[in-house]
PATISE-505246 format. One record per residue (C-alpha): x, y, z. Coordinates in pm, whole numbers, padded with zeros to 5 digits, always signed. Each point is the difference from the previous one (the first is absolute). Layout:
// residues N
XYZ...
// end
This chain:
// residues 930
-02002-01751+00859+00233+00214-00217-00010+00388-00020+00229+00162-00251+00054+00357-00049+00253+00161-00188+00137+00302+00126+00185+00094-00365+00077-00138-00348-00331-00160-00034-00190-00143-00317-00160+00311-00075+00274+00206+00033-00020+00352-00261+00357+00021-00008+00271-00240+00022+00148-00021+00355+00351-00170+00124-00127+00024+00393-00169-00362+00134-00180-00046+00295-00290-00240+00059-00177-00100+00383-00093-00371-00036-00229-00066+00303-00076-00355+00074-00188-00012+00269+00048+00184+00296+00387+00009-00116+00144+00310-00229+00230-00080-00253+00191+00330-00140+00128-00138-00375+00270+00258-00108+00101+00335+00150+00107+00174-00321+00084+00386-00024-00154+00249-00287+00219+00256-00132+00044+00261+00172+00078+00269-00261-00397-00051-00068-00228+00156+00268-00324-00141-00206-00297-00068+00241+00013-00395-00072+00366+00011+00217-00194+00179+00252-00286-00229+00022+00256-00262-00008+00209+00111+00311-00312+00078+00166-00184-00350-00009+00345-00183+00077+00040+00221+00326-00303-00062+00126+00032-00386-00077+00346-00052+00110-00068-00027+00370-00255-00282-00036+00216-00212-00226+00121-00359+00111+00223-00098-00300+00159+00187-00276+00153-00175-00226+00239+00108-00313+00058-00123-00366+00290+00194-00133+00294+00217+00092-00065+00360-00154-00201+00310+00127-00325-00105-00186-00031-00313+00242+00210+00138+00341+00033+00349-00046-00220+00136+00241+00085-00301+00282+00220+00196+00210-00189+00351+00036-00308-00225+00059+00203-00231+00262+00122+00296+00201-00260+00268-00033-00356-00221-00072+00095-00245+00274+00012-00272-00279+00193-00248+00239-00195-00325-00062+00235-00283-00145+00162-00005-00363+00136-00224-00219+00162-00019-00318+00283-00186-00228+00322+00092+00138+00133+00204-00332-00347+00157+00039+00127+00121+00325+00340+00132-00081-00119+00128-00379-00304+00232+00192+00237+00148+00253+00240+00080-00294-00259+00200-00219-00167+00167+00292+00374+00123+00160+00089+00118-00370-00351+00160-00042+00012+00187+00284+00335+00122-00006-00083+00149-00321-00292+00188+00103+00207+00120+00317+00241+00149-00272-00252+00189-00147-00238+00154+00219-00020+00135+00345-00211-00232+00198-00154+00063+00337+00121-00217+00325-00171-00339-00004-00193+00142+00313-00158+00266-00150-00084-00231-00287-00253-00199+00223-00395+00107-00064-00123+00158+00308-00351+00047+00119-00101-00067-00369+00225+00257-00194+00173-00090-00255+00411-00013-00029+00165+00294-00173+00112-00199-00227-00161-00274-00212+00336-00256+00023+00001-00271+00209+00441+00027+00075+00081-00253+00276+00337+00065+00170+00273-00227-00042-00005-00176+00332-00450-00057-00061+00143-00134-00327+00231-00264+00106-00181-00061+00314-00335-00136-00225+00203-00174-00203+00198-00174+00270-00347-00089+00146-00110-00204-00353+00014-00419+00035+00177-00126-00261-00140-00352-00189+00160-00232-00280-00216-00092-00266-00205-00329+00052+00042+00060+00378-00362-00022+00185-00037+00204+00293-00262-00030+00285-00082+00327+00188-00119+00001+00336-00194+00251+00171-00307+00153-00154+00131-00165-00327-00029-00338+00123-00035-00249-00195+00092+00212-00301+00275-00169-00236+00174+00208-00239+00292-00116-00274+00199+00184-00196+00091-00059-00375+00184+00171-00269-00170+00235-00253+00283+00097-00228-00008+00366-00075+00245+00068+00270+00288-00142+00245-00197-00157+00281-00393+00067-00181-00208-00170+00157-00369-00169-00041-00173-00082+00332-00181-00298+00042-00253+00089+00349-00176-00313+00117-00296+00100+00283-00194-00308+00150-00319+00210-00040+00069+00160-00320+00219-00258-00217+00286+00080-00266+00067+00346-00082+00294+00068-00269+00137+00382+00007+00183+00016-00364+00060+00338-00115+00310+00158-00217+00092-00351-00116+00229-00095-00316-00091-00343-00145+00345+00044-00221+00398-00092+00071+00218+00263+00022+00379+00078+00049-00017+00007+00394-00332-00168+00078-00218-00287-00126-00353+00022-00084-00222-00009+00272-00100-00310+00178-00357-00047-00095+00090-00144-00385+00284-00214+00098-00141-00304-00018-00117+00078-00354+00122-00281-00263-00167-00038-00375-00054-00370+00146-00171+00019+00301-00228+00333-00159-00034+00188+00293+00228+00267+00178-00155+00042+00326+00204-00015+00282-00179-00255+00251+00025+00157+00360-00149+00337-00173-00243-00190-00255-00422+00051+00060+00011+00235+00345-00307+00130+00143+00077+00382-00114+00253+00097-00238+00163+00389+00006+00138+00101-00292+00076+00276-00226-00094+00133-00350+00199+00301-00054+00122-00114-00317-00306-00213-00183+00037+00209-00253+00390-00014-00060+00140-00254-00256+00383+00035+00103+00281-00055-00300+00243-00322+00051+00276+00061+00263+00263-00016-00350-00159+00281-00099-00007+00237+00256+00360-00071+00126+00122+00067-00359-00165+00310-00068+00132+00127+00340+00339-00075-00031-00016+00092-00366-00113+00388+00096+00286-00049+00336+00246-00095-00285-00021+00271-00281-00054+00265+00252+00333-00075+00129+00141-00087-00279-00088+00373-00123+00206+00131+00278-00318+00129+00220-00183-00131+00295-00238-00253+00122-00242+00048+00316-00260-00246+00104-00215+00084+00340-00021-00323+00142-00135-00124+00369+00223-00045+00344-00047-00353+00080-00195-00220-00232+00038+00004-00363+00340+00181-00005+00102-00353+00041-00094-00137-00330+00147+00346-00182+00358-00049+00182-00005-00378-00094-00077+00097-00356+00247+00308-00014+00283-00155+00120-00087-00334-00184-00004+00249-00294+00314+00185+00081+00271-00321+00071-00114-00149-00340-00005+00305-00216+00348+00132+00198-00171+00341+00032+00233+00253+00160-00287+00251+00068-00053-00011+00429-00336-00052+00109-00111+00183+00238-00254-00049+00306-00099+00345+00198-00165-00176+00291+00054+00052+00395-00022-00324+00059+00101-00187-00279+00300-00159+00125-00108-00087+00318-00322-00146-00232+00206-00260-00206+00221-00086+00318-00317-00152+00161-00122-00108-00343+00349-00243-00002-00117-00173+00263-00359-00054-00100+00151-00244-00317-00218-00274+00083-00330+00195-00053+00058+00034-00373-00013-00171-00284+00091+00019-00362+00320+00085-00114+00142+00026+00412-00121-00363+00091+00209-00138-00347+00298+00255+00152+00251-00103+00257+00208+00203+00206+00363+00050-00046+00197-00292+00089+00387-00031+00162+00263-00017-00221+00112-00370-00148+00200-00146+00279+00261-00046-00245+00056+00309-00084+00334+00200+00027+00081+00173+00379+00006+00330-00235-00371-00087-00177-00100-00043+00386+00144+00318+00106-00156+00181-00271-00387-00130+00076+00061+00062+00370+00133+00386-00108-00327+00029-00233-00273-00127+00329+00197+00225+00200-00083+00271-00232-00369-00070-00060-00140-00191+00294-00355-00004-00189+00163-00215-00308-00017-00274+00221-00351+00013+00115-00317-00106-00217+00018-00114-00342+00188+00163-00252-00250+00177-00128-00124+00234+00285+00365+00105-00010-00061+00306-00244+00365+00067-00009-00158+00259-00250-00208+00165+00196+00105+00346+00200-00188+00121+00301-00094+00376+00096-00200+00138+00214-00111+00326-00177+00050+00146-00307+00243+00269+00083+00216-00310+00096-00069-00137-00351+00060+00343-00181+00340+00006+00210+00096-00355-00134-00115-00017-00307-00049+00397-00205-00352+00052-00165+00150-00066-00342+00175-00305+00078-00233-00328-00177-00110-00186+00323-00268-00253+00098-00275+00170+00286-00237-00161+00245-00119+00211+00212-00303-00035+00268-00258+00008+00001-00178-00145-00311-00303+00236+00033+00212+00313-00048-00163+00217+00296+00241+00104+00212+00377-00131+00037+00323-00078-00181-00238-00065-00339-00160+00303+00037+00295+00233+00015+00185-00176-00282-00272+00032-00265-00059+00344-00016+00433+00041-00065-00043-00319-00178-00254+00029-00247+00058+00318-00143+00306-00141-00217-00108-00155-00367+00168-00360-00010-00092-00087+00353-00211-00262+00108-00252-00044+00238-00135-00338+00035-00327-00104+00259-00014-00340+00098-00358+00064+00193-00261+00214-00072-00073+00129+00374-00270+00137+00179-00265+00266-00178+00151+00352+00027+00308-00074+00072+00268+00112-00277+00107-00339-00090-00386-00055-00125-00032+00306-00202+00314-00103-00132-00130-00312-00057-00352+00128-00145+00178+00282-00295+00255-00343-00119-00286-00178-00075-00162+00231-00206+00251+00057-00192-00006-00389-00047-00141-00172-00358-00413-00140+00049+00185-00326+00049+00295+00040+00142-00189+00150+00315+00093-00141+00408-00257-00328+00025+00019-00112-00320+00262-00222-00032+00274+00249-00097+00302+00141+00121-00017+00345-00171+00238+00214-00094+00216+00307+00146-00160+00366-00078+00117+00380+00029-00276+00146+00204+00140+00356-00084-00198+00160+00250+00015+00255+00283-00084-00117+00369-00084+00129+00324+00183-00132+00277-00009+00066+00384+00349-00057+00136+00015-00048+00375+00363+00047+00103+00251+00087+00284+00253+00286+00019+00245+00155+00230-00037+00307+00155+00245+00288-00136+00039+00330+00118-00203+00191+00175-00212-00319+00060+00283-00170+00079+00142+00234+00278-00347+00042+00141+00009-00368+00070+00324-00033+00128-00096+00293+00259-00321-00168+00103+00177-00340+00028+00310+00153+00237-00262+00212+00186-00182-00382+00020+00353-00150+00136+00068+00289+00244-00353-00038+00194+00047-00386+00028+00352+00019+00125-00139+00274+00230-00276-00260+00154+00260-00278+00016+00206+00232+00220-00280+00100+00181-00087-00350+00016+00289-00112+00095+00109+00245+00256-00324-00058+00210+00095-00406-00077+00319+00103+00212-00119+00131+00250-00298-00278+00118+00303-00226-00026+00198+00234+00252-00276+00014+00215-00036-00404+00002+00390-00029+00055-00060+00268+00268-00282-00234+00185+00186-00333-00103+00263+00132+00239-00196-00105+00286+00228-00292+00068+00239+00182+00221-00191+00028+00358+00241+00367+00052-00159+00115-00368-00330-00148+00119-00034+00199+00335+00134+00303-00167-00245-00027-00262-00281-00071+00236+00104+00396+00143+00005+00127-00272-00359-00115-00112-00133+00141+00344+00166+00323-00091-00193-00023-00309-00310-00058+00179+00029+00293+00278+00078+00225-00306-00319-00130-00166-00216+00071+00330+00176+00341+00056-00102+00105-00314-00349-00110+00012+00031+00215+00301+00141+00325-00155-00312-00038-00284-00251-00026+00337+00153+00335+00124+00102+00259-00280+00088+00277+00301+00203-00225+00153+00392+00072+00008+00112-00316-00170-00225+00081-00252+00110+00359-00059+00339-00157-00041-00100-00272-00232-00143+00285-00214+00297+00219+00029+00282-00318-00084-00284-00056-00307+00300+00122-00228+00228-00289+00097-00222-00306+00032-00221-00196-00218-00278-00228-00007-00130-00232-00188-00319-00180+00024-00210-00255-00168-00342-00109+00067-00041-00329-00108+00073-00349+00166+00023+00189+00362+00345+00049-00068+00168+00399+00033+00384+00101-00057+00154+00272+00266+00328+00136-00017+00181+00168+00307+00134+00405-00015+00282+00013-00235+00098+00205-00321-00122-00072-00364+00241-00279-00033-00156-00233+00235-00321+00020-00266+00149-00311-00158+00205-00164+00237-00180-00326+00090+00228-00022+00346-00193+00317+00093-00356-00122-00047-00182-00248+00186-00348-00179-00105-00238-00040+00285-00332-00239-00035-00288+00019+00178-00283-00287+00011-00328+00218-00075-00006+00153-00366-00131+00337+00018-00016+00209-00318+00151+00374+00061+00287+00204+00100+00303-00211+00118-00055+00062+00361-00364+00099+00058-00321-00047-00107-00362+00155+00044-00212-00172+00283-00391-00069-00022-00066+00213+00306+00030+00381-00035+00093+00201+00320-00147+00371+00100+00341+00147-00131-00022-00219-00319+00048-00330-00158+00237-00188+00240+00299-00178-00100+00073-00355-00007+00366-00228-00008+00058-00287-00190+00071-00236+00291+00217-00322+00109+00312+00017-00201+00203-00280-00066+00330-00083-00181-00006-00326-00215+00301-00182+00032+00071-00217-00323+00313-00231+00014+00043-00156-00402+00069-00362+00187-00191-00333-00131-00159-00235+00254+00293-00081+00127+00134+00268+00092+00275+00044-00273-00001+00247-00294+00047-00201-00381+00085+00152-00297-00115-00188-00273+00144+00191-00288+00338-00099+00174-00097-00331-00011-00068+00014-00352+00336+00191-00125+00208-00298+00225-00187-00231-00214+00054+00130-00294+00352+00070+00088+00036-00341+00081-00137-00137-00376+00198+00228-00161+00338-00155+00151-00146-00335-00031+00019+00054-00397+00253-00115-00241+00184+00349-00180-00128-00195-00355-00357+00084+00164+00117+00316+00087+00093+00082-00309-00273-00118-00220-00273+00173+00259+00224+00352-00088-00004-00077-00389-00335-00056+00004-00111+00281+00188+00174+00222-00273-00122-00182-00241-00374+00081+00114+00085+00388+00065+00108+00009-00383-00286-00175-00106-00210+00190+00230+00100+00360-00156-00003-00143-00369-00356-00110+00081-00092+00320+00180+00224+00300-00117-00096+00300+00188-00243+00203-00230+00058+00366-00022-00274+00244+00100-00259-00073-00243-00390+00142-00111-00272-00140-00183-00143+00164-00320-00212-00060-00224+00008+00065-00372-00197-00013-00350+00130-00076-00289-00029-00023-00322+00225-00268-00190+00007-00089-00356-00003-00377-00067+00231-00078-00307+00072-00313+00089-00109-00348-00110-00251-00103+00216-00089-00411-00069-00234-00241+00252+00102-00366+00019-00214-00229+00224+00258-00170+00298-00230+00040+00279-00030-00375+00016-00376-00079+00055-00277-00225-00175-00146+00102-00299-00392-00001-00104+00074-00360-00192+00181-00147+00332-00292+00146+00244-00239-00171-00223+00128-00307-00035+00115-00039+00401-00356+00087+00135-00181-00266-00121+00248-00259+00031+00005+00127+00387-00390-00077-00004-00058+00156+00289-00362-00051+00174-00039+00421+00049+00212+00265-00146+00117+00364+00126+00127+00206-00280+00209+00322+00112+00271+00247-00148-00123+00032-00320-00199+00267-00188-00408-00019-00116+00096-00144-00326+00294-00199+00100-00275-00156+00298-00263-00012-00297+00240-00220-00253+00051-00224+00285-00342-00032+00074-00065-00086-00357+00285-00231-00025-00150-00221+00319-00357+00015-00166+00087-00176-00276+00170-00320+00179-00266-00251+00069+00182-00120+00358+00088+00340+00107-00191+00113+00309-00197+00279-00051+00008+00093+00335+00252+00321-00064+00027+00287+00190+00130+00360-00097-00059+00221+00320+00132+00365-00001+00217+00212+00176-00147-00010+00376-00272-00245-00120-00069-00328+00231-00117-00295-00140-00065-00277+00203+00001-00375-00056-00148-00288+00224-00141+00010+00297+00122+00079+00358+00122-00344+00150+00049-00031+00387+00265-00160+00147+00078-00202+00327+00317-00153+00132+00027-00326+00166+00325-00180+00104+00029-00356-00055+00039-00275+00276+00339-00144-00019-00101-00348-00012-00202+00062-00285+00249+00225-00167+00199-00318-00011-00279-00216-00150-00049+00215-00339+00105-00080-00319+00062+00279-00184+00034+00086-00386+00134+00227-00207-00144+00257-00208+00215+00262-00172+00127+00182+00303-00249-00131+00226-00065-00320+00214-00373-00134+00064-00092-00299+00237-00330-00130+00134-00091+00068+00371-00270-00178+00212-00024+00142+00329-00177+00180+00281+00062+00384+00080+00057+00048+00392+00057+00334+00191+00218+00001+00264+00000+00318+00292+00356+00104-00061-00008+00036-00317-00205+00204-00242+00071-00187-00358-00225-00317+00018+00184-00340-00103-00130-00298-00212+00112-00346+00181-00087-00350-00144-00318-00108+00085-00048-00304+00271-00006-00376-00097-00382+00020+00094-00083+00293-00226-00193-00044-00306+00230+00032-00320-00177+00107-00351+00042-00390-00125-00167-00135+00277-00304+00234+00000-00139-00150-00310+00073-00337+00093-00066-00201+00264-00074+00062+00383+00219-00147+00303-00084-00032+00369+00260+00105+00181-00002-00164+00357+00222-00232+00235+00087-00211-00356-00092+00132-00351-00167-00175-00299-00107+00081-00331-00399-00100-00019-00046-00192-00356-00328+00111-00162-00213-00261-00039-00054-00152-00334+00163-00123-00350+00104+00400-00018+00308+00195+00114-00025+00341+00104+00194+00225-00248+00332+00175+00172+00132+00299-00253+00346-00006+00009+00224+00278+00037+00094+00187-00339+00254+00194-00080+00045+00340-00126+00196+00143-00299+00078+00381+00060+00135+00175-00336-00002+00083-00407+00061-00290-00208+00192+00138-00342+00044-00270-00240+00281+00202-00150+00185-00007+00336-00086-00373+00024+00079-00081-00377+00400+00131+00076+00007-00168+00312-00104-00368-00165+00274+00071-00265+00237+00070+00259-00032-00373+00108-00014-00152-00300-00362+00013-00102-00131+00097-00319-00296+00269+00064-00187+00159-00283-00314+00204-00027-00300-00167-00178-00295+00241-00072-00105+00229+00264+00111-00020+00337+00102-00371-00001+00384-00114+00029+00073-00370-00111+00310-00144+00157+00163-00283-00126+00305-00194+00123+00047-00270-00326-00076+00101-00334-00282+00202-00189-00248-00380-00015+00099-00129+00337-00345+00036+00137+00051-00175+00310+00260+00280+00095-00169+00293-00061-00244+00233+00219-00160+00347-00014-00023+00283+00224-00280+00196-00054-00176+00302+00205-00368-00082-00012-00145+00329+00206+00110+00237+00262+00204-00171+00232-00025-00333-00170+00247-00200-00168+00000-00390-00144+00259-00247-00079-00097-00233-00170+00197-00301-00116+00092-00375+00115+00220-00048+00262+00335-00095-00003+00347+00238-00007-00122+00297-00142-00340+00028+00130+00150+00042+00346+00334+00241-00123-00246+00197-00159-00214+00002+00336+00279+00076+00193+00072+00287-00196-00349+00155+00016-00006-00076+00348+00300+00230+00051-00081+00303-00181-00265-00015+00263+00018+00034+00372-00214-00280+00143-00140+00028+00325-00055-00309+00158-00341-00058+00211-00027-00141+00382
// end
């Protein structure tokens, strides 16, 4: 049985939404498709729902599983990991991995920037309240800690789970769209084929090819289908963009580079908000593509926090893409006959730019300049010098983008350029919405046009989170609070430390012990303690008594000190003020029966004529403790560990020496590049108004299907039942429409809602039984796709220490299915086959065979070429193959599929009959019977 729910971005959806998250539930096992974060700038009630229904699921999931590296698809993964106790297994394409923990560190670091955010402990819901704030921040360790915890697959790589997801096979392959996208392929032995295949891109582009599922596609063969994902059980897909016709790739790269050129040509500026991770690939590719054959001079510049360390992990991802990178080599040595000075000058030039020598030439972007703010970039590079901008993110919310359009758009003969039209309400999409207005009827976004550049002209409001430092009086405020901070902690680590000292002068004082002389003198000593314990139990018993009168009167130059707990008290003998603190003067006494009260007395049960009686804590004892192990001798083990580390560090070489120095100064520099100390700094908020005078133009390079390609890969996909999400009511409703109208499409299509389940099958119980190993070694198994099937005749037998019953072979004497229908045997001291009497024979049915899979005649037809046979289609489902020429009767027979599950060849026998058997034998797995 399959239950699917999607938790956001459904088929219904009012709005469109960037977020994906889907629960697939086969069975009893809960399959979490996508973990994708909504923007946070928008505290609409859908996000709320959203986080709501994913918290309470998160717990009971098994699986999650992700297609793509950017916040839409892994955003939310690490909050829900560390706070939502989200901690079942995860898997994903390895670029997938290292692409999602790129966007969601440069996401986060931007919001941190902006706003004052509570500690991640106060950010937890408790007893049902809600957070004081709506965003879901994870810290940096949660962040590379879920991450970290992700299994990483290679396409085409089946993987069997274990545990509750037994049995469950699940295979990744590539979607296009971006580095490492991935379409999951989820085989359940209960539940069949499901294919997950959303955000795909059917079309080549500079750093990836097309996604898997058309590869196969030649004008010859006439279908594209790739096999393995080719009629499954359920297919999920998306229909966000039906309705879009997109303009040829030509097109859209020369109208953007067109508007990049003039603007700078014109001596102003260009900025285009782009993502952190996934499609900023493509742009740099194209850019600096655009910039070494033009010569350009302008710099481009990328205002990311983690663009650098981005493309450094993207150089090592090179076999992952496609297009242009698989054609492109790296950089190889210099011609070993070149000149000692042509040698000197290529080792100078790697020494220079280590990354030159990694990945292919073009993810070098020797154009490309990296900062990681826009003060930095206003430092570098003046407001009024022409320059290239991407800036994150590509939604305009928050962040580097942010900042730089309202000081960027306010100057006629700038340009601002989207590449993505972003989630609804952000600014990007109002942006987005007033360009297309301005567009010509049919020059509008889905219609096959590019469009063209516009001055909006127009006044907007803008809310500008940002961070300042503190000046004056709020700056000396701080500064007092923070020293007054400093003083009290190094007050407690004296205090701290100083009663530290003395517990280890009163262990060095009892460790002493060793010495019988110090031993019997210390022995007096603690009797001395003890009669002066007793006396002055006795002196509280009699207030009128002399000693008493004098212990009152020599009050002045004595003290006490006393604590109740643990049946431990502290006296000190007669002395001045001085001996307060002196630990030589003060001795700790113990007794064995913990009595709350004053040090030395406390109340008895019993009450005497004259009053309540008094009562002594009793039988004190001194506890000797001697720091010695079981032998009797004292270790130190942090001397142990400085000899040994003393020792390794004479054992090394001074080159080791050396290079362990250098690099440790080497990581301090990096260390306060990366992390310059930040001056005391608040958060404000602002509104303002800024004038757009700017050209504002929208050119499609977000990389995914169009409403042509989603209608042409569905039905050639066939699948048996259908899932639609991620798409609006008329995107869902031109799909719908689209299906109806194919003759062989299912109609079996379902378009469930946000939090709507819709369920599929029926429940199917399982049972596990292990396999004798004598008959394990008697099967003969075939192969089907990813799975192998053999025939098993056996009997089941339960045996007392274990609990999972096992199937052996069945005994000689047993009854197989052949014999049951044929005839009887007697078995005794000899056995013999009784012959019916008669002319007749009784009729024995022989074993048959069984055939296990979907015969395609186009599959067949390419694999009959491939040895030499001539195949061709004659009428409706019928393939003639011939091995001699077009009237060579003899030689020729057809394969024909007569019903469900039934095929015919037909033909005389000879050569080809029996090629072309063997070949529809093996597109099947045959399961031989017993």
């Amino acid at each position: 049985m399959i239950i699917f729910t999607p938790l956001s971005a459904s088929a219904r959806s009012s709005t469109t939404t960037t977020a994906l998250a889907y629960v697939l539930q086969l069975d009893d096992v809960k399959i979490l498709l996508d973990c994708g974060t909504p923007p946070w700038n928008l505290d609409s009630p859908e996000s709320r729902d959203y986080l709501e229904k994913l918290q309470e699921v998160a717990p009971s999931v098994d699986l999650v599983l992700f297609s793509h590296g950017d916040l839409a698809h892994v955003g939310l993964y690490p909050w829900a990991h560390a706070r939502w106790k989200l901690q079942a297994p995860a898997y994903s394409a390895l670029p997938v991995q290292s692409m999602g923990r790129m966007a969601v560190v440069e996401d986060v670091e931007a919001i941190k920037a902006e706003e004052d955010l509570s500690p991640p402990d106060t950010e937890m819901e408790v007893d049902g309240q809600q957070p004081p704030t709506h965003k879901r921040v994870p810290t940096m360790q949660e962040i590379h800690i879920a991450f970290d915890s992700i299994n990483t697959l290679r396409y085409s790589e089946p993987t069997h789970l274990g545990g509750k997801c037994q049995g469950i096979t699940i295979t990744p392959f590539s979607a296009g769209h971006t580095l490492g996208g991935t379409i999951w392929k989820i085989r359940s032995p209960t539940s069949g084929t499901i294919v997950y295949a959303v955000d795909m891109n059917h079309m080549k582009e500079r750093h990836l090819d097309g996604t898997v599922i058309l590869r196969s596609m030649s004008a010859a063969s006439g279908s594209g289908v790739f096999e393995p994902l080719a009629r499954p059980d359920v297919f999920i897909t998306d229909a966000e963009r039906t309705l879009v016709v997109t303009p040829r790739r030509k097109d859209r790269d020369s109208v953007f580079l067109d508007i990049i050129n003039r603007t700078l040509q014109s001596s102003h500026s260009v900025l285009v908000p782009c993502d952190a991770s996934t499609r900023i690939l493509e742009l740099l590719v194209l850019l600096d593509q655009y910039w070494t054959f033009q010569k350009l001079s302008h710099p481009i510049c990328l205002v990311s926090k983690t663009g650098h360390e981005m493309l450094t992990i993207v150089r090592s991802m090179v076999e992952w893409m496609g297009g242009t990178m698989s054609k492109d080599e790296a950089p190889t040595s210099l011609d070993p006959n070149a000149t000692k000075t042509q040698k000197q000058k290529k080792r100078r030039r790697d020494d220079e730019d280590e990354d030159a020598t990694i990945g292919p030439t073009a993810l070098q972007f020797k154009h490309v300049e990296f900062y990681t703010s826009p003060a930095a970039l206003l430092a570098a590079h003046p407001q009024t010098t022409p320059k290239l901008i991407l800036a994150v993110p590509s939604t305009l919310s928050h962040g580097a983008s942010r900042h730089l359009f309202t000081e960027f758009v306010s100057t006629p003969g700038n340009a601002l350029v989207l590449t993505s039209i972003g989630d609804h309400g952000t600014l990007s999409h109002t942006l987005f919405q007033k360009w297309n207005e301005y567009q010509a009827e049919g020059n509008k976004w889905g219609q096959g046009k590019v469009g063209q550049p516009v001055t909006l002209d127009e006044t907007m409001t803008v809310k500008l989170n940002s961070k300042v430092p503190l000046e004056g009086a709020e700056l000396e405020e701080y500064l007092r609070k923070e020293r007054l901070a400093k003083e009290k902690e190094a007050a407690q680590r004296a205090a701290n430390a100083r009663a530290q000292q003395r517990l280890l002068e009163a262990d060095e004082g009892e460790s002493d012990d060793e010495d019988e002389s110090e031993s019997e003198g210390e022995e007096d000593d603690d009797a001395l303690s003890v009669e002066r314990s007793l006396a002055q139990a006795d002196i509280n018993d009699d207030p009128t008594s002399s000693d008493a009168i004098g212990r009152r009167a020599g009050a002045t130059g004595s003290t006490g000190r006393s604590g109740g707990g643990g049946g431990m008290d502290w006296m000190t003998s007669s002395g001045g003020a001085g001996d307060q603190d002196d630990p030589a003067s003060s001795r700790q006494i113990s007794f064995d029966i913990y009595l709350k009260g004053n040090v030395s007395k406390a109340a008895g049960f019993f009450k005497s004529s004259s009053g309540q009686t008094q009562r002594f804590r009793m039988y004190p004892y001194i506890e000797r403790k001697r720091r010695v192990d079981e032998y009797g001798e004292t270790l130190d083990i942090g001397a142990w560990l400085r000899k040994g580390k003393a020792l390794e560090e004479d054992a090394e070489s001074e080159e080791v020496k050396e290079a362990k120095r250098k690099k440790m100064l080497e990581d301090e520099e990096k260390r306060k590049k990366m992390d310059p100390p930040e001056p005391p700094s608040k958060f404000v908020t602002a509104t303002i108004d800024v004038k757009v005078r700017c050209w504002v133009a929208y050119v499609d390079l977000e990389g995914l299907n169009d409403g042509r390609a989603v209608k042409m890969i569905v039905p050639q996909v066939n699948p048996r039942k259908m899932i639609v999400v991620h798409a609006t009511s008329e995107a869902t409703d031109a799909l719908l429409q689209s299906c109806a109208s194919i003759r062989s499409m299912t109609q079996d299509i379902f378009t469930p809602g946000i939090g709507e389940s819709i369920t599929i099958g029926q429940h199917t119980n399982t049972f596990s039984i292990s396999l004798a190993d004598t008959l394990l070694a008697s099967l003969k198994m075939s192969q089907l796709e990813d799975t192998e099937i053999g025939f098993v005749y056996g009997r089941i037998v339960s045996h007392a220490n274990s609990t999972i019953p096992v199937l052996e072979p069945a005994s000689a004497s047993a009854t197989t299915p052949s014999a049951q229908s044929g005839t009887e045997t007697e078995v005794g001291e000899s056995t013999s086959a009784v012959v019916p009497n008669g002319p007749t024979r009784a009729v024995v049915s022989l074993p048959r065979s069984t055939l296990i899979g979907d015969l395609k005649l186009t599959v067949l037809r390419s694999r009959l070429k491939s040895i030499g046979i001539e195949a061709e289609f004659a009428g409706d489902g019928v393939l003639v193959c011939s091995g001699g020429g077009s009237g060579d009767m003899e030689q020729t027979v057809a394969v024909k599929k007569t019903g469900r599950g039934k095929v015919t060849v037909e033909g005389s026998t000879g050569d080809i009959y029996f090629a072309v058997r063997k070949e529809v034998y093996g597109l099947h797995a045959r399961v031989a019977a017993v």
